[in-house]
N, C-alpha and C positions, 0 to 999 in steps of 0.2 A: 504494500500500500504506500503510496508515494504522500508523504508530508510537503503540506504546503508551505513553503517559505513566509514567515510571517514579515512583511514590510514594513521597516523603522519610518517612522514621520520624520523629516527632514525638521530641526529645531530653529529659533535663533542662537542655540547653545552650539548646537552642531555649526553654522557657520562661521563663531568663533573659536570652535576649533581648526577648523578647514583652514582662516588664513594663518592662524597661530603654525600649523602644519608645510604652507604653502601650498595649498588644494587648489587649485581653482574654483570659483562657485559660479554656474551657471545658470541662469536666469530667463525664463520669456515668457513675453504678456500671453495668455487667455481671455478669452470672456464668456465661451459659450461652455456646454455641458460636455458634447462628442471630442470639440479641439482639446480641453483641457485632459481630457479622459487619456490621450493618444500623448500627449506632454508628459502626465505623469509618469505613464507606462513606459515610455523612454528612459526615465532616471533621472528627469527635472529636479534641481534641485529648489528653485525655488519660482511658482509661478507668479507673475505681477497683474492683477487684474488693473490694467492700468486706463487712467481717463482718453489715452488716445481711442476707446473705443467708440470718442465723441467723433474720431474721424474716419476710420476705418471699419465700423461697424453702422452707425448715422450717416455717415457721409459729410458731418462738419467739417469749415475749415478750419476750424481752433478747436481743441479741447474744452474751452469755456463754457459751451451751452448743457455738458450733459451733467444731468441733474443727482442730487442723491440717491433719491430713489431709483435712477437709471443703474447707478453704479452698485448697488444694494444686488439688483435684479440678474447683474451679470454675475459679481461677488458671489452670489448662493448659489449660480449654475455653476460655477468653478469650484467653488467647496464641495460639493457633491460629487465631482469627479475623481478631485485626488486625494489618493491616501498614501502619498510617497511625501509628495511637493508641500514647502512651505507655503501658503498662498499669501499674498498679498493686497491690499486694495487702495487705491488711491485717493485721499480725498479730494472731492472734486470741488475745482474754483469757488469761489463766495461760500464753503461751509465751514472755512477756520479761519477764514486770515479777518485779523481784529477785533474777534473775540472770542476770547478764549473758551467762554462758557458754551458756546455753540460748538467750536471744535471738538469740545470733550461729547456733547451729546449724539454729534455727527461720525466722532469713533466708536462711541457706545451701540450706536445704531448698524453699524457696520459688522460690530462684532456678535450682538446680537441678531441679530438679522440675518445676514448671511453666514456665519459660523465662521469669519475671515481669523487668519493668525496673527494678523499686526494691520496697522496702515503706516500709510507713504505721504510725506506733506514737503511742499517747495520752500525753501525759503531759507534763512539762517538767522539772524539774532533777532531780526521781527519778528520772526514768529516765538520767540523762546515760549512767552508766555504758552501760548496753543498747546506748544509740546509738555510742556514741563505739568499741566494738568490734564492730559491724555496720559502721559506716563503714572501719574500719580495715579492714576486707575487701574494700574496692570496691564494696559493695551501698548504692546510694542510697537515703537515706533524707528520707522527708517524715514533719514532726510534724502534730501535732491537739491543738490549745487550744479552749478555754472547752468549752461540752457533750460529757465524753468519754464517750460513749453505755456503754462498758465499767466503767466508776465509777458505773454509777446508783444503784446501793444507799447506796453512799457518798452521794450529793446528795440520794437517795429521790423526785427529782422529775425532770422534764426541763423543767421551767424555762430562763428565761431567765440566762446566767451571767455573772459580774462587774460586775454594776450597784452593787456596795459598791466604795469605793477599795479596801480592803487585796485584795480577791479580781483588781481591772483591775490593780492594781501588778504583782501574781504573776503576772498572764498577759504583761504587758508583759515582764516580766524573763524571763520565761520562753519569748517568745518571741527574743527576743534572745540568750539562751544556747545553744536551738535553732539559732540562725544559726551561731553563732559553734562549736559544734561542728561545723558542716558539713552540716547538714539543709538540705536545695535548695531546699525549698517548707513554709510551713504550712496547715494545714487549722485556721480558725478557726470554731466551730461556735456557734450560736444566742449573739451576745454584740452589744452594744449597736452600734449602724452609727459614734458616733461613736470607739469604744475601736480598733475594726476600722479605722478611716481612719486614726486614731495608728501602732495598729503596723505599718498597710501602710506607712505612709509614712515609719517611722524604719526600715523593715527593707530587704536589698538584694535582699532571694529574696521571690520572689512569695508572697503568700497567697492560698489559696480559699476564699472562704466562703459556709455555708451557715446560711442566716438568721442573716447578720452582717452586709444590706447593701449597698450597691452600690459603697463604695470600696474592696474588695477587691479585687486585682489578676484573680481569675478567680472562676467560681461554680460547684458542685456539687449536682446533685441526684442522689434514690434515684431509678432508672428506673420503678421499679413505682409509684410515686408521680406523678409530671409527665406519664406516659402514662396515670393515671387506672384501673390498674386494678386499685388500693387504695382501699375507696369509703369507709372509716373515718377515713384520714387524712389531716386538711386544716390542717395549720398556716397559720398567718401567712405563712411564708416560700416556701410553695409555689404556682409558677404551674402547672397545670394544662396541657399542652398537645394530650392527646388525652382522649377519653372509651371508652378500649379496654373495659372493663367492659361499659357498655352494647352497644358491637357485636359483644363478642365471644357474649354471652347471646345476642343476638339469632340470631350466627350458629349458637350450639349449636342453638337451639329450631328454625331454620328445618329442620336437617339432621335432628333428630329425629323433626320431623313429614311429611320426606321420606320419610326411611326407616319410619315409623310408615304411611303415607299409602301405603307401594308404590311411590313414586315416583323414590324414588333405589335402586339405578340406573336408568335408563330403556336403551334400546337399543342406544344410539351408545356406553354409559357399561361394555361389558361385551365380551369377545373372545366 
C-alpha cells in the first residue's frame, strides 16, 4: 500500500530559513482556483495573489480600481487550491494608506475571508503606522519598495526607480525600517541589480525581486506574463516561459472549425 506523502505548508519561518541557507524562494501571482491549483503542485513556494489582477484578469490599466472585495474573491479561490504555497494577498489601493484603522480591518478581512497567510502593502515609512497595527494583530506582513505599481500617477511612469542617490537612500532606509517593524519579507520592484544586492545583503528577511536582479534572495513574476499569454508585455525583466497565447488561439480555431466542419462531436463523442 503506497503512503501518501504528507505536504509541509510553505511558512514565513520556512522563508527565513531559505535565505539564512541561501535557497532561492520562488514566487508567482495567482488569482483563480485551477491556475493556483497547477502552481502549487509544481513546488511554488510562495503564491502572490496580487492586485495586478486589476489588469490582467479586469482588463484595467492600473491596478487602482480593483476593489476589496474583488481581491477577497480571488484570495479565497487561491486559498482553496494550495496546500504547499504560502499564499499571499495584496492590499489593494485606498484600503491602508492613511489610516491605519482601516488597514488593520482590510487585513483582518483578508485573513478572515479568504483564509490568506499574510498581506502585501506599498510603501515604507508612510505607511509605518498601517503596518505596525496589522502586525500587532498577528497578520504577516511583507512590504514593496522601488516601483509601487499603486503610486503610478504619482511617478507618471513605470520606469526604472532609485537610480538618483536621495531616491536609493529612501529605499535603503526604508527598507530597513520595514524590517525593523516586523515585515518578514520585501518585495523590491524594477530598481537597479546593484541597490537590490545592498539591501538584500544588509537586511535579515528575505527580498523578492522583480526586475531588481539576480541578488535578491527570491524572484516574482505576473503568471499571465512568463506563460506568455500577454502578447503586449515584454519588459526587460521578463523570461518568457511558455507561448500559451499562441496554442491557446490555435486551440480555439481548431474547435471552431470542428464544430463549424460537423465534426465535433463525432460518434464515440455523444450518449
Amino acid at each position: 500500500m503506497s503512503v501518501s506523502k504528507e505536504v509541509k505548508r510553505i511558512t514565513t519561518h520556512t522563508l527565513q530559513e531559505m535565505k539564512s541557507k541561501g535557497e532561492k524562494i520562488a514566487m508567482l501571482t495567482a488569482y483563480d482556483y485551477s491556475m493556483a491549483k497547477i502552481v502549487d503542485e509544481a513546488g511554488m513556494d510562495v503564491i502572490l495573489v496580487g492586485d495586478s489582477a486589476s489588469n490582467v484578469m479586469a482588463g484595467h490599466e492600473t491596478t487602482l480600481p480593483i476593489t476589496l472585495d474583488q481581491m477577497i474573491y480571488h484570495a479565497s479561490s487561491v486559498v482553496r487550491a494550495a496546500g504547499r504555497s504560502l499564499v499571499i494577498v495584496d492590499l489593494p489601493f485606498g484600503s491602508y494608506q492613511g489610516n491605519s484603522k482601516e488597514a488593520l480591518n482590510s487585513a483582518i478581512r483578508i485573513m478572515k475571508e479568504a483564509g490568506a497567510h499574510g498581506v502585501k502593502l506599498e510603501g515604507g515609512v508612510e505607511i509605518s503606522e498601517s503596518v505596525t497595527r496589522i502586525l500587532t494583530a498577528g497578520i504577516p506582513v511583507m512590504g514593496h519598495l522601488g516601483l509601487t505599481p499603486q503610486s503610478i500617477y504619482k511617478f507618471g511612469t513605470y520606469t526604472v526607480r532609485a537610480k538618483e542617490e536621495a531616491e536609493a537612500r529612501k529605499l535603503r532606509d526604508d527598507a530597513l525600517a520595514l524590517q525593523e517593524l516586523g515585515c518578514f519579507a520585501i518585495v523590491l520592484e524594477k530598481i537597479p541589480a546593484s541597490l537590490a544586492k545592498d539591501v538584500s545583503e544588509s537586511l535579515s528577511i528575505p527580498t523578492i525581486g522583480i526586475g531588481a536582479g539576480k541578488y535578491c534572495d527570491g524572484q516574482v513574476l505576473v503568471i499571465h506574463d512568463m506563460l506568455g499569454i500577454n502578447k503586449e508585455f515584454k519588459p526587460r525583466f521578463l523570461r518568457q516561459y511558455a507561448d500559451l497565447n499562441n496554442i491557446m488561439n490555435s486551440a480555439f480555431k481548431n474547435y471552431i472549425n470542428d464544430v463549424k466542419g460537423k465534426s465535433f462531436p463525432n460518434d464515440k463523442e455523444q450518449y
